[in-house]
C-alpha positions as CSV (number, residue, x, y, z in Angstrom):
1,X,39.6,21.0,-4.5
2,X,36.4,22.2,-6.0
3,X,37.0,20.8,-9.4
4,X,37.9,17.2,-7.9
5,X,34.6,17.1,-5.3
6,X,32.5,18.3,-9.1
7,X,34.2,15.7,-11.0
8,X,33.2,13.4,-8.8
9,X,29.7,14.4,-8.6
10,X,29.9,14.2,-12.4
11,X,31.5,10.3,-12.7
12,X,28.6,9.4,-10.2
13,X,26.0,10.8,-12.3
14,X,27.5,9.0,-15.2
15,X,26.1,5.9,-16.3
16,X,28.6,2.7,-16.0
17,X,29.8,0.8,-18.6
18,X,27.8,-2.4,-19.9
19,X,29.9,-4.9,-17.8
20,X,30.2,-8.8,-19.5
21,X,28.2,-11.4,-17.2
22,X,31.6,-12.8,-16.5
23,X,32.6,-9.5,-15.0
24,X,29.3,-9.3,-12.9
25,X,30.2,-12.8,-11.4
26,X,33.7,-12.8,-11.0
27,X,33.8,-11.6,-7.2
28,X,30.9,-14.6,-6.8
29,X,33.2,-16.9,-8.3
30,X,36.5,-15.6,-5.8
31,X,34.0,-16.3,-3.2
32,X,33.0,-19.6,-4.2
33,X,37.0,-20.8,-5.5
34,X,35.9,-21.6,-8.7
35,X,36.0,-20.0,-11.8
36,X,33.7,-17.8,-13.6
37,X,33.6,-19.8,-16.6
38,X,32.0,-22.7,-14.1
39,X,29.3,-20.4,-13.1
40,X,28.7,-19.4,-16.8
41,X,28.6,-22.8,-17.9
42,X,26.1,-24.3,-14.8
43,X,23.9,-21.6,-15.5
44,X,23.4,-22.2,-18.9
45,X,22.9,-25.4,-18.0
46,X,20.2,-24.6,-15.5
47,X,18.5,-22.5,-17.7
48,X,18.6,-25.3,-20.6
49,X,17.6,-28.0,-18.2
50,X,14.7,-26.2,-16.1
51,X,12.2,-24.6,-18.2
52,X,11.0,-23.0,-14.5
53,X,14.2,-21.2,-13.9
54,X,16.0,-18.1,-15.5
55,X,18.4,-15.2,-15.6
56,X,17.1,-11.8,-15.9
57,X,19.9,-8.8,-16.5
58,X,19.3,-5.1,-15.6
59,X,22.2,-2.4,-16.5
60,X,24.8,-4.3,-14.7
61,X,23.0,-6.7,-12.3
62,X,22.0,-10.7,-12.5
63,X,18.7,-11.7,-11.3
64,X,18.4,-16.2,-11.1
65,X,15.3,-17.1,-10.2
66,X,12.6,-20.4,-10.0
67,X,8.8,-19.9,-11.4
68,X,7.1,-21.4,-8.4
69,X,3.7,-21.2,-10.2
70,X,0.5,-19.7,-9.4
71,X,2.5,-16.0,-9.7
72,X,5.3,-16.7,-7.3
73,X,9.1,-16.6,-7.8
74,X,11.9,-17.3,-6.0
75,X,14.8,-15.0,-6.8
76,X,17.6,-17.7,-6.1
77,X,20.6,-15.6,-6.6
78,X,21.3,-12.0,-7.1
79,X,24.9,-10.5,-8.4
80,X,25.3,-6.7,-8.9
81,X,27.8,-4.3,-10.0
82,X,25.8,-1.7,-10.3
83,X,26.1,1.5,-8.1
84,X,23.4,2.2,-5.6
85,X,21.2,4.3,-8.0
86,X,21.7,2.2,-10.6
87,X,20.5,-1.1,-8.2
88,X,17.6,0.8,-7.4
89,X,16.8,1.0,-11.1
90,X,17.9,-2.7,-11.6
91,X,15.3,-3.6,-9.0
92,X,12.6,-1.9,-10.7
93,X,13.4,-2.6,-13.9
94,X,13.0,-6.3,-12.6
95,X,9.8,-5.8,-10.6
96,X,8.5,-4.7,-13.8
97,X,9.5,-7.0,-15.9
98,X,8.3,-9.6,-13.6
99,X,4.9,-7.8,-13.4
100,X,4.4,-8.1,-16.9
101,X,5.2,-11.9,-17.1
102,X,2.4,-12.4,-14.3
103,X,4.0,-12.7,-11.1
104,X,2.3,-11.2,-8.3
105,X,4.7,-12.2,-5.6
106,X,8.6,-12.9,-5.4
107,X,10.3,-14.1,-2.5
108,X,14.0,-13.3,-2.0
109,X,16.9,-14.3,0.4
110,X,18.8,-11.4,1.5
111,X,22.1,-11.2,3.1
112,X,23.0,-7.7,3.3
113,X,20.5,-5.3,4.6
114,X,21.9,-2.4,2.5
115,X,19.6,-4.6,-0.4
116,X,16.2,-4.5,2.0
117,X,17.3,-0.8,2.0
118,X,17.4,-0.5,-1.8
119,X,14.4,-2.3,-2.7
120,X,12.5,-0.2,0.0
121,X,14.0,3.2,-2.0
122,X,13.2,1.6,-5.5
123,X,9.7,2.0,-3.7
124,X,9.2,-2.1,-3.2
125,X,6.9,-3.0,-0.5
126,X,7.9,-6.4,1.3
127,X,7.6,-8.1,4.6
128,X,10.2,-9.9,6.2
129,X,8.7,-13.5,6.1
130,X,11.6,-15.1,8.0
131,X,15.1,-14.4,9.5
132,X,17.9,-16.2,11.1
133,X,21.5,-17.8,10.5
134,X,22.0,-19.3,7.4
135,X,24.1,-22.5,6.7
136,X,26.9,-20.5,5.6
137,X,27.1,-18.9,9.0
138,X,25.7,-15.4,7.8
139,X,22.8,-13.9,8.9
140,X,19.8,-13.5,6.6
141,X,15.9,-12.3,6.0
142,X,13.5,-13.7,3.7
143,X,11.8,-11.0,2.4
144,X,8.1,-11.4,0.3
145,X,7.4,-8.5,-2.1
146,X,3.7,-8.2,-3.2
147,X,3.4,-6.6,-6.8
């Protein structure tokens, strides 16, 4: 018994493997009914199209996101596979990134309050700008972070 719990302290500390983008999206795509491969192939196109929007990666999470100007973004989209410690480091690693590039403020949609968790943990301050019931019938905040 002892040797399983330690191995399984041990796979946690481990780092995951490099997933593929496809892999990242794939439970997006089974959402949506569509195939990965259609997600690929509209982002690419987005990010081709729209010099104001990109794709950001961090260990095994997908940030989308539209330059607003004048230092804001809006982080569209946001697909993870990373483990909890690992988001935490996928949200900083962003924030940083996005620090660096000049943004001073980024606004994001969240559905699941386990992610307002994590980005208060990956030491993010934020205010909840707005909440309610999306379109989609799920229930959502808008959070603002201030660099």
């Amino acid at each position: 018994m002892d040797g399983e719990v330690l191995n399984q302290v041990k796979k946690e500390r481990q780092k995951s493997k490099r997933l593929e983008a496809e892999e990242i999206l794939q439970p997006a795509a089974e959402q949506m009914g569509v195939d990965v491969t259609t997600i690929i192939k509209a982002l690419g196109d987005k990010v081709r199209s729209d010099p104001s929007f990109r794709v950001m990666r961090a260990n095994n999470t997908l940030f989308m996101y539209q330059n607003l100007g004048n230092g804001m973004m809006d982080v569209v989209s946001m697909e993870t596979a990373d483990r909890p410690r690992e988001f935490m480091d996928s949200v900083q690693q962003f924030t940083q990134a996005g620090k660096k590039a000049g943004f001073t403020r980024a606004k994001f949609l969240i559905h699941n309050p386990q992610v307002a968790k994590a980005m208060q943990m990956a030491g993010l301050k934020y205010k909840i700008d707005a909440q309610g019931i999306g379109p989609d019938g799920r229930p959502y905040m808008q959070a603002i972070v201030e660099a």
